[in-house]
KEKE-3310 file (N, C-alpha, C; in steps of 0.2 Angstrom, whole numbers, plus 5000, padded with zeros to 4 digits):
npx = (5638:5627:5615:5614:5611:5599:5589:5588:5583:5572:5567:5566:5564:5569:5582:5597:5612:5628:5645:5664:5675:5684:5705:5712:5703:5705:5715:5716:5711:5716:5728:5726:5712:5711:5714:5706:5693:5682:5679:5663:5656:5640:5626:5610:5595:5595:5608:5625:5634:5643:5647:5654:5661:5667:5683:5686:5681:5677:5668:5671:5672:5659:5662:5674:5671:5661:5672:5679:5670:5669:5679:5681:5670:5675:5685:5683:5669:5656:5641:5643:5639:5639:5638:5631:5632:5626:5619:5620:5605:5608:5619:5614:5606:5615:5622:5612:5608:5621:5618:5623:5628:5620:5616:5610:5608:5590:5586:5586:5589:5597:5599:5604:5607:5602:5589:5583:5575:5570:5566:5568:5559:5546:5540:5531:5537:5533:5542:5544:5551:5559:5572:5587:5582:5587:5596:5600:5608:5618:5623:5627:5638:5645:5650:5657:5667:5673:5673:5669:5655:5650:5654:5649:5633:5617:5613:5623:5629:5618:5622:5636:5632:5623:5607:5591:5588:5579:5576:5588:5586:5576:5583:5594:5584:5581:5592:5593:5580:5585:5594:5609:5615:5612:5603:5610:5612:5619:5624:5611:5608:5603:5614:5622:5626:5636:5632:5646:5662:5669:5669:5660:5650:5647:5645:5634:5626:5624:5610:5602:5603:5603:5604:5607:5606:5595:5588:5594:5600:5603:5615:5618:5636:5641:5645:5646:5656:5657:5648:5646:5650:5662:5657:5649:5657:5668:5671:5675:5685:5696:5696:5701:5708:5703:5700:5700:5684:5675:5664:5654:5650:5642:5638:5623:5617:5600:5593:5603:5599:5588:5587:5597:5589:5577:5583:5586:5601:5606:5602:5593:5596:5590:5597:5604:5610:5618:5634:5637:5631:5620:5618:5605:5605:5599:5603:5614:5629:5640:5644:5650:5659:5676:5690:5681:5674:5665:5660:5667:5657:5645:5645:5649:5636:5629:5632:5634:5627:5630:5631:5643:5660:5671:5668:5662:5672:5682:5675:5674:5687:5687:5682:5687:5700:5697:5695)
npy = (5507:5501:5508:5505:5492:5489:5496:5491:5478:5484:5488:5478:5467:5459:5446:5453:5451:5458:5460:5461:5462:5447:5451:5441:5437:5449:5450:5447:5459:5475:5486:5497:5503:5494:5505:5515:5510:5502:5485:5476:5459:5452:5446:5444:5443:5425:5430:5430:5446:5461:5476:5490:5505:5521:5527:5539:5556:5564:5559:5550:5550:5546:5539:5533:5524:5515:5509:5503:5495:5487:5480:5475:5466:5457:5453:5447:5442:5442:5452:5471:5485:5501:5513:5526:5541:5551:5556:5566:5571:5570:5562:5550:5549:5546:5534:5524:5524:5518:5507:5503:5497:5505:5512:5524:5526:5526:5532:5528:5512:5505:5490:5483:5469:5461:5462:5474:5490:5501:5519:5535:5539:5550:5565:5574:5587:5604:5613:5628:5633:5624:5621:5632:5648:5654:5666:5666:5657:5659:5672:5663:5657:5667:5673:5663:5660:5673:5684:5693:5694:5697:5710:5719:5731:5725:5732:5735:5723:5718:5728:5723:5710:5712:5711:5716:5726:5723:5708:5702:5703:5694:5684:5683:5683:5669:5661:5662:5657:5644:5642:5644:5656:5675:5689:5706:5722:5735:5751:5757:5751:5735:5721:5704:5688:5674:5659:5650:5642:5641:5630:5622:5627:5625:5611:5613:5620:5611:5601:5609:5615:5620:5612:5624:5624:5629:5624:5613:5619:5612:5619:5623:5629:5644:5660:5669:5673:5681:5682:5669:5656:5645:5627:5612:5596:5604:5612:5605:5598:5609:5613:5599:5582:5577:5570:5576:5583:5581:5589:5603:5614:5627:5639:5652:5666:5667:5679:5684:5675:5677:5687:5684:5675:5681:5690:5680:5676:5664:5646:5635:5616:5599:5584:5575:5585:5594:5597:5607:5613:5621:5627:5635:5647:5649:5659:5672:5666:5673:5681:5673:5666:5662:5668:5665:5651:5645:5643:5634:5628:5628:5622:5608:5606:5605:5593:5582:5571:5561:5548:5541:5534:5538:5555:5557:5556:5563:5576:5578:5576:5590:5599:5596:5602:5616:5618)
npz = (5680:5686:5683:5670:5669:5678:5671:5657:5663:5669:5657:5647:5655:5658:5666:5669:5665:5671:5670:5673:5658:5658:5660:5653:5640:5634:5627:5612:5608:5597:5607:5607:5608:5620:5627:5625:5631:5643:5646:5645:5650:5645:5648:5639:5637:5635:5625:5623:5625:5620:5633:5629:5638:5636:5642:5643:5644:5631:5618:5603:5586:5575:5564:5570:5580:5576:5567:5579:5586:5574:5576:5590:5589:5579:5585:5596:5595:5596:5599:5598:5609:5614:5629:5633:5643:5639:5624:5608:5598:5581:5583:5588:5577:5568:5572:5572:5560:5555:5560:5573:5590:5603:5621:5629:5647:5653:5644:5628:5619:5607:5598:5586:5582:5591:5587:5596:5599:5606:5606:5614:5629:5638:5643:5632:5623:5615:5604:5599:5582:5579:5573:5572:5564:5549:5549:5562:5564:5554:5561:5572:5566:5561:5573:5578:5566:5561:5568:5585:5592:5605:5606:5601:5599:5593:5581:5575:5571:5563:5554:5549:5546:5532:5538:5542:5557:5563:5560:5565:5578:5578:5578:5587:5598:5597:5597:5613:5614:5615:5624:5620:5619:5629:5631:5636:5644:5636:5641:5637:5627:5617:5618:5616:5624:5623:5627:5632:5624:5609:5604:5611:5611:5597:5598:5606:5599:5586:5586:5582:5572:5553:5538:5525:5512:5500:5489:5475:5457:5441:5430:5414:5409:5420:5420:5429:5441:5450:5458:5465:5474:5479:5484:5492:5487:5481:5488:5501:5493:5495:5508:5514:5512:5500:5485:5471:5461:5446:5444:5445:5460:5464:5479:5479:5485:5489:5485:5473:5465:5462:5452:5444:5437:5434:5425:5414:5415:5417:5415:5416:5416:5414:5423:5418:5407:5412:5421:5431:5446:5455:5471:5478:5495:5508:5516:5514:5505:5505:5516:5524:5519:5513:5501:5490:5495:5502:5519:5532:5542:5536:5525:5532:5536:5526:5520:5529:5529:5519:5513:5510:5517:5517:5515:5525:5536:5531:5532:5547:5552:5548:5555:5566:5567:5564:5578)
capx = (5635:5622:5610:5613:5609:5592:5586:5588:5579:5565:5561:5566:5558:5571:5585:5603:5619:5634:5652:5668:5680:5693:5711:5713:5699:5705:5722:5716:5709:5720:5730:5725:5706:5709:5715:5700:5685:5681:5675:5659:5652:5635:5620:5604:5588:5600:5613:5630:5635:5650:5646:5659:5662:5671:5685:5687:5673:5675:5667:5675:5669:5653:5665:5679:5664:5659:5680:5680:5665:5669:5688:5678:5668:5678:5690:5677:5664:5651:5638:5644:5636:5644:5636:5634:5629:5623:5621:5615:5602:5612:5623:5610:5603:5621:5623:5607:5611:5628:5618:5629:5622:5622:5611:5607:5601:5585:5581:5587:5594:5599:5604:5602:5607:5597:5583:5581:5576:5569:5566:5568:5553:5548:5536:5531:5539:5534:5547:5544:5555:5564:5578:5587:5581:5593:5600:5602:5613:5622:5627:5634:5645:5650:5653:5662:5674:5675:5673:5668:5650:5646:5661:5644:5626:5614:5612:5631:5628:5614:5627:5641:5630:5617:5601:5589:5590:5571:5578:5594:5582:5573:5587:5595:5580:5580:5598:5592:5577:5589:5600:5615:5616:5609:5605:5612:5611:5625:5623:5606:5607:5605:5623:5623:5634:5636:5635:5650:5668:5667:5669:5656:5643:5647:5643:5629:5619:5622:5605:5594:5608:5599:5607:5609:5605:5585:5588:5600:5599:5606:5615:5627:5640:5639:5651:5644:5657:5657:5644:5645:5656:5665:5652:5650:5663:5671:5672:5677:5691:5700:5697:5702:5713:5697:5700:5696:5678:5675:5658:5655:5646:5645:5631:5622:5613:5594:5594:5606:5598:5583:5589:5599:5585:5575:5585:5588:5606:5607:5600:5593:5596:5591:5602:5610:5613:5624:5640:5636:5625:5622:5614:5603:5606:5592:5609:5619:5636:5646:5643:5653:5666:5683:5693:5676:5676:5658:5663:5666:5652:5639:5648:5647:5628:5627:5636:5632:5621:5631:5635:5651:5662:5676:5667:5664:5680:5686:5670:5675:5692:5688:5678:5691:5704:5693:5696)
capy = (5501:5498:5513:5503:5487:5493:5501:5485:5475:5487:5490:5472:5464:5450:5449:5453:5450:5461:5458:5463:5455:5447:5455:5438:5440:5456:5449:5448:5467:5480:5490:5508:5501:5491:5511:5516:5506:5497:5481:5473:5453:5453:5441:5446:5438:5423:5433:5436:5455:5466:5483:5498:5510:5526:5531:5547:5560:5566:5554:5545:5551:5541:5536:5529:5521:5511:5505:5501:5489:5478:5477:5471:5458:5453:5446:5442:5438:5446:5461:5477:5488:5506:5514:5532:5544:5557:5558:5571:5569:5570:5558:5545:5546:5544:5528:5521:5524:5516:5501:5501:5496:5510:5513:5529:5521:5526:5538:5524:5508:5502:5486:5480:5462:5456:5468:5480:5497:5505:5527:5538:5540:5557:5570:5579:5596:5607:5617:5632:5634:5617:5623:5640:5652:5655:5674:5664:5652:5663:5676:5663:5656:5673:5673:5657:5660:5678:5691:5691:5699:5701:5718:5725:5732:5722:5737:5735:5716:5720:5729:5716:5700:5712:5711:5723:5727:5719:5702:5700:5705:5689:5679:5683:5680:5661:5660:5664:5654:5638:5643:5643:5663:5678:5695:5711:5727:5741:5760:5756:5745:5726:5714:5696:5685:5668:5652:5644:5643:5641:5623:5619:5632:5620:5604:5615:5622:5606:5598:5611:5619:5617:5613:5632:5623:5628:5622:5616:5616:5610:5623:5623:5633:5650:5665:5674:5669:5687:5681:5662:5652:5635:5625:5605:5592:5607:5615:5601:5599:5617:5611:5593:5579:5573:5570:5582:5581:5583:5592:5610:5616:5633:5643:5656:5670:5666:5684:5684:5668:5677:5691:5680:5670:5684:5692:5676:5676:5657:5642:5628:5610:5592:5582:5572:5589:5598:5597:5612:5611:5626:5629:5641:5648:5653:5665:5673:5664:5676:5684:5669:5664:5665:5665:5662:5647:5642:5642:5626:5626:5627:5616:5603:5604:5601:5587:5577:5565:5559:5540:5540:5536:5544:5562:5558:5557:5572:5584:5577:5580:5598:5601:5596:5607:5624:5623)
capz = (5676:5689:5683:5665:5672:5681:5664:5653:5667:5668:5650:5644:5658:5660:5671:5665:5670:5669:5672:5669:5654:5661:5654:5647:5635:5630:5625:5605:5604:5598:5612:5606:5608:5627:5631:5626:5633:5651:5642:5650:5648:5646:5647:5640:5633:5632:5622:5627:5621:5626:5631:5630:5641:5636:5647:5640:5642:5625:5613:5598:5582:5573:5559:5572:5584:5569:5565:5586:5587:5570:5578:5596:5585:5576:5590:5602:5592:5600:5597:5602:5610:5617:5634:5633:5647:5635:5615:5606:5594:5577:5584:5587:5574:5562:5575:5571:5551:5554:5564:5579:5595:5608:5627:5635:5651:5655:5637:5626:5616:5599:5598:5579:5581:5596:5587:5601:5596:5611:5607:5619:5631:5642:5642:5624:5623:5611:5603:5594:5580:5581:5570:5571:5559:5543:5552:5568:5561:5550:5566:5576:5562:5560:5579:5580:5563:5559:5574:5591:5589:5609:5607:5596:5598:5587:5578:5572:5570:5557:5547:5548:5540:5531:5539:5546:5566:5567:5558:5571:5583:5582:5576:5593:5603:5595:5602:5618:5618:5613:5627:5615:5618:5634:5630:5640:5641:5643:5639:5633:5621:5617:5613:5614:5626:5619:5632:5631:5620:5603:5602:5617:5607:5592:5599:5609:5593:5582:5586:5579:5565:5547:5530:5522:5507:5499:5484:5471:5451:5438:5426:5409:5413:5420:5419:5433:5447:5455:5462:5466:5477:5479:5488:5491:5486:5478:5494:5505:5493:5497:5517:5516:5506:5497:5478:5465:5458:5439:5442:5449:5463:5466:5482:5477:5488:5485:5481:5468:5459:5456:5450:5437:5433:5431:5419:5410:5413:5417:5408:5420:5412:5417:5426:5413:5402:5412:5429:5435:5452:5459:5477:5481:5502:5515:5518:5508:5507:5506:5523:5531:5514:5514:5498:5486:5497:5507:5526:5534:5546:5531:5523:5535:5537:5518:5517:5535:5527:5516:5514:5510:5524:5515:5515:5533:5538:5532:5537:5554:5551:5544:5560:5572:5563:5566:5587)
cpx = (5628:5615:5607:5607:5602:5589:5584:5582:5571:5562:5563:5563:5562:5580:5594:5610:5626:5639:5658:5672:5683:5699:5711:5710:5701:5710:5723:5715:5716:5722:5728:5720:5707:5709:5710:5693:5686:5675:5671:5656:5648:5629:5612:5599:5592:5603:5620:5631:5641:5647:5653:5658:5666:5676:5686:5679:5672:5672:5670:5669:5663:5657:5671:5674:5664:5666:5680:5675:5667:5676:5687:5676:5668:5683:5687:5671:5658:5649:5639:5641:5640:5638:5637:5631:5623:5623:5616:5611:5607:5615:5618:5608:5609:5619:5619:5609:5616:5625:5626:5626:5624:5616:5614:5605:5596:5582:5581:5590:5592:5603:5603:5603:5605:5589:5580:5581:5572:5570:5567:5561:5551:5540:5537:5533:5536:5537:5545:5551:5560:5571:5580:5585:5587:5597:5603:5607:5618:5628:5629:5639:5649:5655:5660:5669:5675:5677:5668:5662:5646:5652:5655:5637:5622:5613:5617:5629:5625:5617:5631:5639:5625:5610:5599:5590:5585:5575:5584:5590:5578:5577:5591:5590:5580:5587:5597:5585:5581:5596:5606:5618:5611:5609:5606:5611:5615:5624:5617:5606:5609:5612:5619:5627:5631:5638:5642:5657:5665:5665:5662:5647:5642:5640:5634:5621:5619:5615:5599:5597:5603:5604:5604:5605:5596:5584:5591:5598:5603:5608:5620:5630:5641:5645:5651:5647:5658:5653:5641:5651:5657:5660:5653:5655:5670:5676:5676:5684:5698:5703:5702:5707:5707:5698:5695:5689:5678:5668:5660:5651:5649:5635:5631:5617:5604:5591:5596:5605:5591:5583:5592:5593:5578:5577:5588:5596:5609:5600:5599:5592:5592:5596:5607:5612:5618:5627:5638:5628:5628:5615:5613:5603:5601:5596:5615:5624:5641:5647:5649:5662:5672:5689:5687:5674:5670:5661:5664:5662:5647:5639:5647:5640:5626:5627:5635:5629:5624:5632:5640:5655:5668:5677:5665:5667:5683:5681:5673:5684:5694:5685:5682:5697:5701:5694:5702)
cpy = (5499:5501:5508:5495:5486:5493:5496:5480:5479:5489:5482:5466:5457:5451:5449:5454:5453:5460:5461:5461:5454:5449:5448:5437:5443:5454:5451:5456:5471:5485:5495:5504:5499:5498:5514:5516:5503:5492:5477:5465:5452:5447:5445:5445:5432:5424:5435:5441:5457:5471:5486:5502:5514:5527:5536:5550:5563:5559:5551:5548:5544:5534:5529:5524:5515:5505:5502:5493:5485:5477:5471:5464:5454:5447:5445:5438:5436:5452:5465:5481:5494:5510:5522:5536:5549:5556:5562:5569:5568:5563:5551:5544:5543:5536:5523:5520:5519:5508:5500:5504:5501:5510:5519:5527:5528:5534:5532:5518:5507:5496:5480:5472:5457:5463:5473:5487:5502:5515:5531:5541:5548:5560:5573:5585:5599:5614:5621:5633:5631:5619:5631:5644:5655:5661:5670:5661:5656:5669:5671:5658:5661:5673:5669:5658:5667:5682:5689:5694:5701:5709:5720:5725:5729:5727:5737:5728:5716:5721:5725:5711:5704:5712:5717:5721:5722:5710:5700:5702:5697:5685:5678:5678:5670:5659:5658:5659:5646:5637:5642:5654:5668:5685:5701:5718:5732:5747:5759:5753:5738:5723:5708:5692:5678:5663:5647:5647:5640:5633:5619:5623:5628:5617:5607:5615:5615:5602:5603:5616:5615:5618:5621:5632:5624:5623:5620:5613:5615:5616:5621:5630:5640:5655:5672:5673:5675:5687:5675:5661:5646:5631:5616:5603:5597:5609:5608:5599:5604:5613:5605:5590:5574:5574:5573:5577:5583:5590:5599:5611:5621:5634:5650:5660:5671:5674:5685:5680:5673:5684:5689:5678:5675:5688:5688:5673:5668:5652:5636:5620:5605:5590:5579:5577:5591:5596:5600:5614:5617:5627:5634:5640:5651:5657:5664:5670:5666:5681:5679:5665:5668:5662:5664:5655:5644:5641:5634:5624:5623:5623:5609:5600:5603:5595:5579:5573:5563:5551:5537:5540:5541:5554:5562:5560:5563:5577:5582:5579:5587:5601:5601:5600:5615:5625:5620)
cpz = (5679:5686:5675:5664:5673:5675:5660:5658:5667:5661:5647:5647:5658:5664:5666:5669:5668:5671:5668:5663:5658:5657:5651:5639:5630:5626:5616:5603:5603:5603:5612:5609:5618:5630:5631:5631:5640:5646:5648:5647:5649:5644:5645:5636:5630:5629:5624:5621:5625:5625:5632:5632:5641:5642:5649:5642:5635:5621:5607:5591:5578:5567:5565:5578:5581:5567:5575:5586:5583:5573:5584:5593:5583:5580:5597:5601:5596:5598:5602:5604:5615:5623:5636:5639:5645:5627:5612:5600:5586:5577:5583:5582:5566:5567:5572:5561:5551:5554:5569:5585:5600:5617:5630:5639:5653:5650:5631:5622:5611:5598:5591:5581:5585:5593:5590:5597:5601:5611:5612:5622:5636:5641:5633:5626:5617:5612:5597:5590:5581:5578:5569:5565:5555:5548:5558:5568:5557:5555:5572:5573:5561:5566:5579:5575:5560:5565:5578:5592:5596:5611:5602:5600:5591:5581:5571:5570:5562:5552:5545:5544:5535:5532:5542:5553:5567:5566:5563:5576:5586:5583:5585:5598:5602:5598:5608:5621:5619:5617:5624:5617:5626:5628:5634:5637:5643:5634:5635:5627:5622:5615:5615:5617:5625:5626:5631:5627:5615:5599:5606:5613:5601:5592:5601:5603:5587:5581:5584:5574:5557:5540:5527:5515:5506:5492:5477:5461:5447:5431:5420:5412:5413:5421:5425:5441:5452:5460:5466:5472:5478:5484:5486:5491:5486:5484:5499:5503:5494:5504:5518:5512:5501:5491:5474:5462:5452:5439:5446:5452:5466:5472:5479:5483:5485:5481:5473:5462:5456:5451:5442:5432:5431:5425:5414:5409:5415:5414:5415:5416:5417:5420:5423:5406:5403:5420:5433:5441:5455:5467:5479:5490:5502:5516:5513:5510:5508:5509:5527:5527:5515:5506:5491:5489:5502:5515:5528:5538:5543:5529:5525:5535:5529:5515:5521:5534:5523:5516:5515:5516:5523:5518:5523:5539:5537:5532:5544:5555:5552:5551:5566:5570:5568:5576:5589)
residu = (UNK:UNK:UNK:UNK:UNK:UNK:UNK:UNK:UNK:UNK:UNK:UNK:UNK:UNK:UNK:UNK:UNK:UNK:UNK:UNK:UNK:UNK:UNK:UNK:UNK:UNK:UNK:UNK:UNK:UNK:UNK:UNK:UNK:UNK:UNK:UNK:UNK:UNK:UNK:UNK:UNK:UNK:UNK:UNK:UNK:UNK:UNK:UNK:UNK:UNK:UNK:UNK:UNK:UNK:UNK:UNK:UNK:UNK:UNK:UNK:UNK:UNK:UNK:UNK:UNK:UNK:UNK:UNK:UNK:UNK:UNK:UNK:UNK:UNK:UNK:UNK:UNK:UNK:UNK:UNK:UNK:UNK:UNK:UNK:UNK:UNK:UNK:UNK:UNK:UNK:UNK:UNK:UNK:UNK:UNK:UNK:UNK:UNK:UNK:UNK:UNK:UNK:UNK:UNK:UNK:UNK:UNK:UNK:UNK:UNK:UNK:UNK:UNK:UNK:UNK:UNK:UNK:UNK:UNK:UNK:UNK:UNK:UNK:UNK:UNK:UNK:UNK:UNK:UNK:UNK:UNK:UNK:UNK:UNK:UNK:UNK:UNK:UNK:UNK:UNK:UNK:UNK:UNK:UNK:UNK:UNK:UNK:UNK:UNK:UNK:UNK:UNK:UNK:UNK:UNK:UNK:UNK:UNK:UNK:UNK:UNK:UNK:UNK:UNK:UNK:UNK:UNK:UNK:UNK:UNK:UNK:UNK:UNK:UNK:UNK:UNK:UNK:UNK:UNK:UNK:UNK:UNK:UNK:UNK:UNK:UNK:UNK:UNK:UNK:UNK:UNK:UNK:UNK:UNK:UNK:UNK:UNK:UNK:UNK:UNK:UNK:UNK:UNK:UNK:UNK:UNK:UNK:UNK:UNK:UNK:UNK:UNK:UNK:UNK:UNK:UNK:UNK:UNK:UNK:UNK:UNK:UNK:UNK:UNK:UNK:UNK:UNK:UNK:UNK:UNK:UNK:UNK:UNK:UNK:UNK:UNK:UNK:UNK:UNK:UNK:UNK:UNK:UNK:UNK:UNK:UNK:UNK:UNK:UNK:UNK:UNK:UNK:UNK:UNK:UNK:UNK:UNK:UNK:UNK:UNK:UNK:UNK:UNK:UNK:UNK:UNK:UNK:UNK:UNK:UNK:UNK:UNK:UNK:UNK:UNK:UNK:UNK:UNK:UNK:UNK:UNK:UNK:UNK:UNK:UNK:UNK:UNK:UNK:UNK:UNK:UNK:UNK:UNK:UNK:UNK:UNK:UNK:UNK:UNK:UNK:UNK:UNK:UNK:UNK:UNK:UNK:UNK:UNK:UNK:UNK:UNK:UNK:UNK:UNK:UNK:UNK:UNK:UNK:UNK:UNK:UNK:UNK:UNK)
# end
């Protein structure tokens, strides 16, 4: 707390006083919650504040973060604010969405109710190719829920998802500049060894994974589902207990749309003509589907922005399921 402490001071410029709760304090919070947290009593720019401090290394999801601090609030009656060692970008910026006040010491703070908003400061990096490229993204969701892809030669791989040698060639390399991935070399030829277990490579590539989606249109209804699949809402309800949607959303392989839509076999409406939303993929979907089914990792990056906490809850759900 002292590193925390230090940090506030030097970027606030005013002096702040930390302490522990006492347990009598605590006596109103819910017991699951006191098990979680080391609660702190805070003074700062005449403000008191509680901070939280995890006691777990794993973190609490963004949805459950959000139900912790109004429960603190409410029976202390005081702004919350949570102390994290590390968060990854995503995460911040759901936090920040959510309004719920957080501190990186010495990258950044968020503390909507005493207006603090403090960015994270450092050296400019530039990063080529801030986000992995569609094939990159695609081989290691293969990786993670299909098959184990460093038992291949990129050669082999290429076949596996469709692409040429050259295009998995570079997709690799973006892996490897993204340390998410190395590449080796046995009996002369290139494989792929992936940093980490599947869960740890998740959390790893989350921060520069791209929505799949390019673009989605509105159709009447189409008959062409040999080549479509459940996607969206649709799709989250297969995975989840999310109540049925009346509309349709089916992914389509940008290939395969313009194919249709060159041969006229689909009819694009307005938004209030027709249910049927169909999204075009930067990768075909049906490299990672299971069932006609849009994978869940894809899924997730489609949806992640949504408002609803509801759909939050169970993408987060759907995603803790998979390890």
């Amino acid at each position: 707390m002292q590193k925390t402490k230090t940090y506030l001071e030097e970027t606030l410029g005013s002096e702040v006083i930390i302490e522990t709760l006492k347990q009598a304090k605590q006596k109103d919070l819910p017991l699951f919650i006191r098990q979680l947290y080391i609660f702190y009593q805070v003074q700062v720019l005449g403000r008191d504040i509680i901070f939280l401090e995890g006691k777990s290394q794993e973190p609490a999801t963004v949805y459950n973060l959000k139900k912790h601090a109004c429960a603190v609030e409410q029976a202390l009656d005081r702004p919350v604010v949570f102390i994290f060692p590390f968060l990854q970008a995503y995460n911040r910026k759901r936090l920040i969405q959510k309004q719920v006040g957080f501190i990186v010491p010495g990258k950044q703070m968020f503390i909507p109710r005493l207006l603090i908003d403090f960015r994270e400061f450092g050296k400019s990096v530039t990063v080529k190719n801030e986000k992995l490229l569609p094939a990159a993204q695609c081989i290691l969701f293969y990786h993670l829920l299909k098959e184990n892809l460093e038992l291949f030669p990129l050669k082999i791989i290429a076949k596996k998802v469709n692409y040429t040698t050259a295009t998995i060639t570079r997709a690799v390399q973006t892996l490897v500049d993204k340390n998410i991935a190395d590449k080796s070399i046995q009996n002369k030829e290139v494989r792929i060894r992936f940093n980490g277990n599947k869960f740890d490579l998740w959390k790893q590539a989350l921060p520069v994974l791209q929505n799949p989606v390019k673009k989605v249109y509105i159709l009447e209804e189409t008959s062409h589902r040999d080549i479509l699949y459940q996607a969206s809402f649709n799709a989250l309800m297969y995975y989840t207990n999310l109540a049925e949607n009346r509309k349709k959303y089916f992914a389509i392989a940008a290939h395969d749309f313009r194919v249709l839509k060159m041969n006229k076999e689909i009819r694009i409406v307005r938004a209030n003509e027709g249910e049927t939303h169909l999204e075009v993929w930067k990768y075909a979907p049906g490299i990672l589907a299971n069932n006609r089914i849009v994978d869940p990792l894809s899924l997730y990056l489609t949806l992640r922005d949504e408002k609803d906490e509801r759909v939050e809850l169970e993408l987060e759900k759907m995603i803790a399921s998979l390890w």
